[in-house]
C-alpha positions in Angstrom: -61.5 21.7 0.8 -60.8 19.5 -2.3 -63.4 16.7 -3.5 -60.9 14.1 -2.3 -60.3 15.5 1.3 -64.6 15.8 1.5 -64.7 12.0 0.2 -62.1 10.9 2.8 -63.5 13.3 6.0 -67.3 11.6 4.8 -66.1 7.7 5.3 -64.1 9.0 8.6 -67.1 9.8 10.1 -69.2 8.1 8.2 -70.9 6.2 11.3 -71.1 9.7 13.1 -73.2 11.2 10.3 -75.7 8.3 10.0 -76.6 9.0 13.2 -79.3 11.6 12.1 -79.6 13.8 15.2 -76.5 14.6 13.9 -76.2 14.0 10.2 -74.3 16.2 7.5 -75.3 19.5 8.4 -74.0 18.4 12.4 -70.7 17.1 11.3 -70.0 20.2 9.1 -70.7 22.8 12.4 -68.2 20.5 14.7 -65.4 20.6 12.1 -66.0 24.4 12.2 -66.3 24.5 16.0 -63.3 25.9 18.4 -62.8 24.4 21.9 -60.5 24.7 24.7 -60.1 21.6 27.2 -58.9 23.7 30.9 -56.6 20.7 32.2 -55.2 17.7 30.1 -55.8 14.9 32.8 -57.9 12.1 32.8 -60.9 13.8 32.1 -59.2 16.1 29.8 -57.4 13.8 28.1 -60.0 11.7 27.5 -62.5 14.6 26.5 -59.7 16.1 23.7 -59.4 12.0 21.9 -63.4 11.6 21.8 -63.6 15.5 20.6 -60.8 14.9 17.8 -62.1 11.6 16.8 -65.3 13.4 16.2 -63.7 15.6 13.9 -64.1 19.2 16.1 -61.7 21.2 14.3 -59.7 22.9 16.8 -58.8 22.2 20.3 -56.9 24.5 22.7 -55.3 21.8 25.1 -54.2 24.0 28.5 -52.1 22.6 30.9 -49.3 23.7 33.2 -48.4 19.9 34.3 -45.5 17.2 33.2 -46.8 13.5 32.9 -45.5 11.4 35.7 -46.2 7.2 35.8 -48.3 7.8 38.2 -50.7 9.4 35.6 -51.0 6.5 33.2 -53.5 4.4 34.9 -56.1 6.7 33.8 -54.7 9.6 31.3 -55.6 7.7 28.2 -53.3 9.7 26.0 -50.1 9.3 27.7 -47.9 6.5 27.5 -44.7 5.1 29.0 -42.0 7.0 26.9 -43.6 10.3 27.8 -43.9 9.5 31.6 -40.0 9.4 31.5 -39.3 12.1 29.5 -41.9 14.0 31.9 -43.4 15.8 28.9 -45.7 18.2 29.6 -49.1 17.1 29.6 -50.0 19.6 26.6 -47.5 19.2 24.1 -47.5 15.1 24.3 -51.5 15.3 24.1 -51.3 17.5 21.1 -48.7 15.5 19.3 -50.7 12.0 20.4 -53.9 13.8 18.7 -52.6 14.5 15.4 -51.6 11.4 14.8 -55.2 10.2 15.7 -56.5 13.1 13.6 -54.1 15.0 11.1 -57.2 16.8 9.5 -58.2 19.3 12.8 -56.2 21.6 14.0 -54.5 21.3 18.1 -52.8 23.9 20.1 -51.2 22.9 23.1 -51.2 25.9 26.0 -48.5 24.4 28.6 -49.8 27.4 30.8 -51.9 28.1 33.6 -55.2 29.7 33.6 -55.4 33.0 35.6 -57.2 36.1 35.8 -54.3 37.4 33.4 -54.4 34.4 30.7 -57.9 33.8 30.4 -58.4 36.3 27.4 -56.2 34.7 25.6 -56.5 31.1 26.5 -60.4 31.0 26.3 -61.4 34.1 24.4 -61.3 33.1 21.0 -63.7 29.3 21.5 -67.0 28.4 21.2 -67.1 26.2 24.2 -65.0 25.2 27.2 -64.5 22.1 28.8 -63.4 21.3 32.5 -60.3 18.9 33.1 -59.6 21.0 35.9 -58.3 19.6 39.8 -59.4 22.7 41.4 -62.6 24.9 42.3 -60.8 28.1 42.2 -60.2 27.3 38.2 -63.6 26.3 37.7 -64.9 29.5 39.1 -62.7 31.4 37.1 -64.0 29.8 33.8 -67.6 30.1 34.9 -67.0 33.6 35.5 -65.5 34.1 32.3 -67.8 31.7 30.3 -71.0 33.8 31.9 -69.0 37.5 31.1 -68.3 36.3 27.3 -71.9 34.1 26.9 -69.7 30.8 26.2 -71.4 27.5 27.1 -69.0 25.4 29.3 -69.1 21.9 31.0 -68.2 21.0 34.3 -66.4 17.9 35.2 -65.5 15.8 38.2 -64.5 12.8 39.4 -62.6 11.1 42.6 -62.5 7.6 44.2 -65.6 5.7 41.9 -68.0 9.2 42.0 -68.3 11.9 39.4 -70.7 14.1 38.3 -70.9 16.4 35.2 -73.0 19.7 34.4 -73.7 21.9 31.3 -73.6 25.8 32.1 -75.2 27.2 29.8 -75.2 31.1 30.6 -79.1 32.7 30.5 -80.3 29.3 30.5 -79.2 27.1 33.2 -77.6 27.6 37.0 -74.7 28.4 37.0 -71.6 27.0 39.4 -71.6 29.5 41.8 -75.8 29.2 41.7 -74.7 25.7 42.9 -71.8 26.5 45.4 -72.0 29.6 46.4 -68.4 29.2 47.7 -65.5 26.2 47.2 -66.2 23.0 49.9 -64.5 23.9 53.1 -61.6 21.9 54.7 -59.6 19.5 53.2 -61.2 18.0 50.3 -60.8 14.3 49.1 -58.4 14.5 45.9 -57.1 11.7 43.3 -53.7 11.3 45.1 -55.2 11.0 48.8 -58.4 8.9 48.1 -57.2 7.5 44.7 -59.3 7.4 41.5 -60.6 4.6 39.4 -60.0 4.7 35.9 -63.9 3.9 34.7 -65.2 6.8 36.2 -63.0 9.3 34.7 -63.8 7.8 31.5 -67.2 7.9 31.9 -67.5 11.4 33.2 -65.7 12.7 30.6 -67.7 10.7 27.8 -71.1 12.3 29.3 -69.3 15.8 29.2 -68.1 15.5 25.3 -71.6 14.1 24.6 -73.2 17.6 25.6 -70.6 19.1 23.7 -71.8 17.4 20.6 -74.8 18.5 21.0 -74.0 21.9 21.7 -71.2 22.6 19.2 -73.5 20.7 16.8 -76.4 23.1 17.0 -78.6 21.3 19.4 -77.8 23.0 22.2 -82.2 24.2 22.6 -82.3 20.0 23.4 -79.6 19.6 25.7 -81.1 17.7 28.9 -80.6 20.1 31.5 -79.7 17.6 34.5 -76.7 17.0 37.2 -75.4 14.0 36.6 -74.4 11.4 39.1 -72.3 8.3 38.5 -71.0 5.8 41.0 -69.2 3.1 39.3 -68.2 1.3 42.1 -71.4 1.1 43.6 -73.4 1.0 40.4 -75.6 4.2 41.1 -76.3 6.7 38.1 -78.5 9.5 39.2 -79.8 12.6 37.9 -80.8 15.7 39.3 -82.5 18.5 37.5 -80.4 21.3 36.8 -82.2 25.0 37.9 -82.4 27.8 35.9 -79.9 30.7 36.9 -80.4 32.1 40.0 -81.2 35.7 40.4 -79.7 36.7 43.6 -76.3 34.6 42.5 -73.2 37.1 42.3 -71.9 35.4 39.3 -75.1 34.9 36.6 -77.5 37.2 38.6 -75.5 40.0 39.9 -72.8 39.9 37.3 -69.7 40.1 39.9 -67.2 38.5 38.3 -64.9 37.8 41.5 -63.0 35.5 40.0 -61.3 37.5 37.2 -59.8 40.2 39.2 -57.3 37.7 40.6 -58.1 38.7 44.3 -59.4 35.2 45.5 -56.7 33.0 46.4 -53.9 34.4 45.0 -50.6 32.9 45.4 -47.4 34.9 46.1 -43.7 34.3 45.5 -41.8 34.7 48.8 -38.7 36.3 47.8 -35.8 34.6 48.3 -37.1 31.7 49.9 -37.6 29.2 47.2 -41.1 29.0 48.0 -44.8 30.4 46.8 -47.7 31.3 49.8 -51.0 30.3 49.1 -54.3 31.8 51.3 -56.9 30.3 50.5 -59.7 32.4 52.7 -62.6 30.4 52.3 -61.2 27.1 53.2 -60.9 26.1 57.3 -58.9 22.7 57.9 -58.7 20.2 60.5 -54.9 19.8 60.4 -55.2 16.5 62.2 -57.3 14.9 59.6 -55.1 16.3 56.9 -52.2 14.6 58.6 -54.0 11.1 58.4 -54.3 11.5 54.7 -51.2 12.6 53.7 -49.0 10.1 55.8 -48.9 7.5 53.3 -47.1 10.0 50.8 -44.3 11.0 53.0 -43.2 12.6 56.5 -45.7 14.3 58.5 -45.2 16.1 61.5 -48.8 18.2 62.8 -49.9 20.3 65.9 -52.6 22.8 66.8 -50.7 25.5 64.8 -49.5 23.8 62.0 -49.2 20.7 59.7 -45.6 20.2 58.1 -45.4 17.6 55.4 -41.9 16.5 53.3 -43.9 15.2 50.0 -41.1 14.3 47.3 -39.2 17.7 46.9 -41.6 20.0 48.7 -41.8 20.9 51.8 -45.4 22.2 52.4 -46.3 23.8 55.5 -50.3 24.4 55.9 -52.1 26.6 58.7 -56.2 25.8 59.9 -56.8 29.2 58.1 -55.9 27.6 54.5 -52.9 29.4 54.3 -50.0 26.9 53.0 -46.5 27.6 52.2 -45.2 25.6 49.4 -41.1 25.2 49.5 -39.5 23.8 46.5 -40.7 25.7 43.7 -41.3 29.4 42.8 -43.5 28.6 40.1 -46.7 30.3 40.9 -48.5 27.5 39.0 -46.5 24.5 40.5 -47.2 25.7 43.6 -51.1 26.0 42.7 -51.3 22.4 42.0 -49.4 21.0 44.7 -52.4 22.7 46.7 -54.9 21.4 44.6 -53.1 17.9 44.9 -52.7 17.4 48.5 -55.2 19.9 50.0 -58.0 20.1 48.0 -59.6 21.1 45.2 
C-alpha cells in the first residue's frame, strides 16, 4: 500500500479509528479480516454495507436467490432496476458494495450452502455471519464453524422480534446447546407474518457490532448475551449466553450431523418437474398452515394433505414435513420455497 492509498484509507475511517477501542491497530486487523455473509437478505444485506463501510477487506456474499419488489422494503442494497432485472441477490450486492467501497475486495457466491459447498464457501474466513431463512442452514454453519474453530453470529428476525447471538466455539453455547433440534410445525416466516423493516436493521447492526469486535481483536471482551429486540413493542432484553454444553452433540460430543447431508435432504423427482423435501423433525398442523397461506394463493387442505398453487409452484405438504415442491428442479429453489412458506 502506497503513502497516498494509507492517507486516503486513514480520513475514510477516520471517525472509526478515533474511537479508541478500536483505534489504528483495530482498523488495520479488519482491512486484513475475511468474512462470509450465508444469505444476502435483509439482514445480510444490511450486515455486508456496515461491514464494507468499515473497511473489512473481504466479503464472501452467498446467496442462491433473485431480487424480487417484494424484497425492497427492507433489503437495503437493492433497488428498483435490479428488482426487474431479478438479479440475483449476490451479484447486485457485490456490484452495489464496490461502489460504496472500491478499496476491499467482494465475492459474490450465487450458490447454496450444503454439506458439499461448505468447504469452499466458508473454509477460507475468519468469521461467518448469518442472513440465513432457515434452521437447517444455520445448523449446518454451526457445525462447520465448531469443526473448523470459526466464530459465527446468529441472526434472526420476523414480524417486529429478533434476536442475535455470538458462537464462539470453546467459549460460548453453541446453537444446537440452545435448540437441540429446529422448532416444530409450521413456523411464522417474513412472507406469512410479514417483517418490519427496523428490526432487521437493527438485528443486523448488533450482529456486525460483535463482528467488529471479534475481527478487531477484542473478541476476550465480547459480551456474551442473547439479545432480544421488539421494535414494535419497545422491549430490548438480554439473556446471558451459557458456556458450551457438554452433553451437546454438536460442541460437546463433536457429531457433526449436519455436514454429512443426511438431515433434510431434498431430492429431485425424476421426471416430474418437482424436488421432495422431508423434513423429519418438523410435525404440522395442516389446517393452521392453510390459514396462513391463503392470502398468497389457492389453498385446498384435508387430514392427509395441504395443496397450495403459490405463483408458479404447486407445493403439496404432508403433517410428517414431507413437501413436494412442483415447478422447479432446482434443489436450492426448492429449499427456499420451504423455508418461505413452511418454515424456517
Amino acid at each position: 500500500m502506497n503513502e497516498a492509498s494509507t492517507a486516503a484509507d486513514h480520513d475514510r475511517y477516520s471517525r472509526q479509528i478515533r474511537f479508541r477501542e478500536l483505534g489504528e491497530e483495530g482498523q488495520r486487523r479488519l482491512a486484513q479480516a475475511r468474512v462470509a455473509i450465508v444469505g444476502c437478505g435483509a439482514l445480510g444485506s444490511a450486515q455486508a454495507e456496515l461491514l464494507a463501510r468499515a473497511g473489512v477487506g473481504f466479503l464472501r456474499l452467498i446467496d442462491r436467490d433473485y431480487i424480487e419488489l417484494s424484497n425492497l422494503q427492507r433489503q437495503t442494497l437493492y433497488d428498483e432496476h435490479d428488482a426487474a432485472e431479478a438479479l440475483p441477490k449476490a451479484a447486485a450486492a457485490a456490484r452495489r458494495l464496490k461502489a460504496i467501497n472500491s478499496t476491499i475486495q467482494v465475492e459474490p457466491a450465487i450458490d447454496d450452502l450444503t454439506p458439499a459447498t461448505i468447504e469452499d464457501l466458508l473454509g477460507d474466513v475468519d468469521l461467518v455471519m448469518d442472513g440465513t431463512d432457515n434452521f437447517e442452514t444455520r445448523y449446518l454453519i454451526n457445525d462447520f464453524a465448531l469443526r473448523e474453530d470459526i466464530p459465527w453470529i446468529y441472526g434472526a428476525a420476523v414480524g417486529s422480534y429478533g434476536l442475535k447471538m455470538p458462537v464462539i466455539p470453546g467459549k460460548t453455547c453453541c446453537l444446537r446447546c440452545m435448540l437441540l433440534q429446529p422448532p416444530g410445525g409450521a413456523q411464522q416466516t417474513c412472507e406469512t407474518a410479514g417483517v418490519l423493516g427496523p428490526i432487521t436493521t437493527t438485528i443486523a447492526a448488533l450482529q456486525v457490532a460483535d463482528a467488529l469486535m471479534i475481527l478487531s481483536g477484542h473478541i476476550d471482551e465480547l459480551a456474551r448475551r442473547v439479545t432480544i429486540v421488539d421494535v414494535w413493542a419497545g422491549d430490548i432484553m438480554q439473556l446471558p449466553q451459557p458456556e458450551p454444553k457438554p452433553d451437546c452433540p454438536a460442541c460437546g460430543r463433536r457429531e457433526f450431523t449436519y455436514l454429512t447431508g443426511k438431515r433434510c435432504a431434498p431430492i429431485g423427482l425424476c421426471g416430474r418437474n418437482a424436488v421432495q423435501i422431508y423434513d423429519r423433525e418438523r410435525h404440522l398442523d395442516l389446517q393452521e398452515l392453510a390459514e396462513r397461506l391463503k392470502p398468497m394463493g389457492t389453498v385446498r387442505v384435508n387430514d392427509f394433505a395441504l395443496r397450495a398453487q403459490i405463483d408458479k409452484y404447486d407445493i403439496t405438504v404432508f403433517p410428517d414435513g414431507r413437501a413436494i415442491l412442483k415447478g422447479t428442479t432446482d434443489i436450492g429453489v426448492a429449499r427456499g420455497l420451504y423455508a418461505k412458506y413452511i418454515g424456517n
